[in-house]
C-alpha positions in Angstrom: -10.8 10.2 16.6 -13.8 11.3 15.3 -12.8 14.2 14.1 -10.4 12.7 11.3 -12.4 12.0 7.9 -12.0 8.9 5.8 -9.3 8.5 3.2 -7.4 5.7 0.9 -4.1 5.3 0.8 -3.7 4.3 -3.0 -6.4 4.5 -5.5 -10.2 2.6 -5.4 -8.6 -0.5 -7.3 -5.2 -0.7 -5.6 -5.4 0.3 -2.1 -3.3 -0.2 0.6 -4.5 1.3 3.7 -8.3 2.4 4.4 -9.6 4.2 7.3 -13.6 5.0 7.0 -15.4 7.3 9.6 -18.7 6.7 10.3 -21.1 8.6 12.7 -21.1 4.5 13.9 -17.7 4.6 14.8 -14.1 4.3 12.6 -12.2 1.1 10.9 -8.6 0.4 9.6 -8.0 -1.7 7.3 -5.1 -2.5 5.4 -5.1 -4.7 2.1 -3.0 -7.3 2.0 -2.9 -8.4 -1.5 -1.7 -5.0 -2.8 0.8 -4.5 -0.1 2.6 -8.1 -1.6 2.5 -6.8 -4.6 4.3 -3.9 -3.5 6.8 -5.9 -1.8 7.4 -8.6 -4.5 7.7 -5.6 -7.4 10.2 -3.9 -4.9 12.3 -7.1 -4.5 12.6 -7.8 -8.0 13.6 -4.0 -8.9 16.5 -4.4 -6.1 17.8 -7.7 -7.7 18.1 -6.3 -11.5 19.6 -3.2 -10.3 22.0 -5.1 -8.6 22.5 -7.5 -12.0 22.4 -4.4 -14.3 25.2 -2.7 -11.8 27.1 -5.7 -12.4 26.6 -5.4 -15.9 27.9 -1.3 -16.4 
């Protein structure tokens, strides 16, 4: 695993996944706030499609 550099997943402000390499060893982590955000923006999307569906 060592061999794999670090990287984000998203940008420095709004991440969602983080993986950091170190000659002391590796960590995940994953942030939790952003990925709710993600999930609340994507169920509110689905529910005005389906309302301007409706609409047309």
């Amino acid at each position: 695993m060592s061999g794999i550099p670090s990287f984000i997943v998203g940008t420095d402000k709004f991440w969602l996944l983080r993986w950091d390499n170190t000659p002391q060893g590796f960590s995940v982590r994953f942030n939790f706030s952003s990925i709710l955000i993600l999930i609340i923006i994507v169920f509110f999307s689905g529910i005005l499609i389906s309302k301007l569906k409706r609409i047309i």
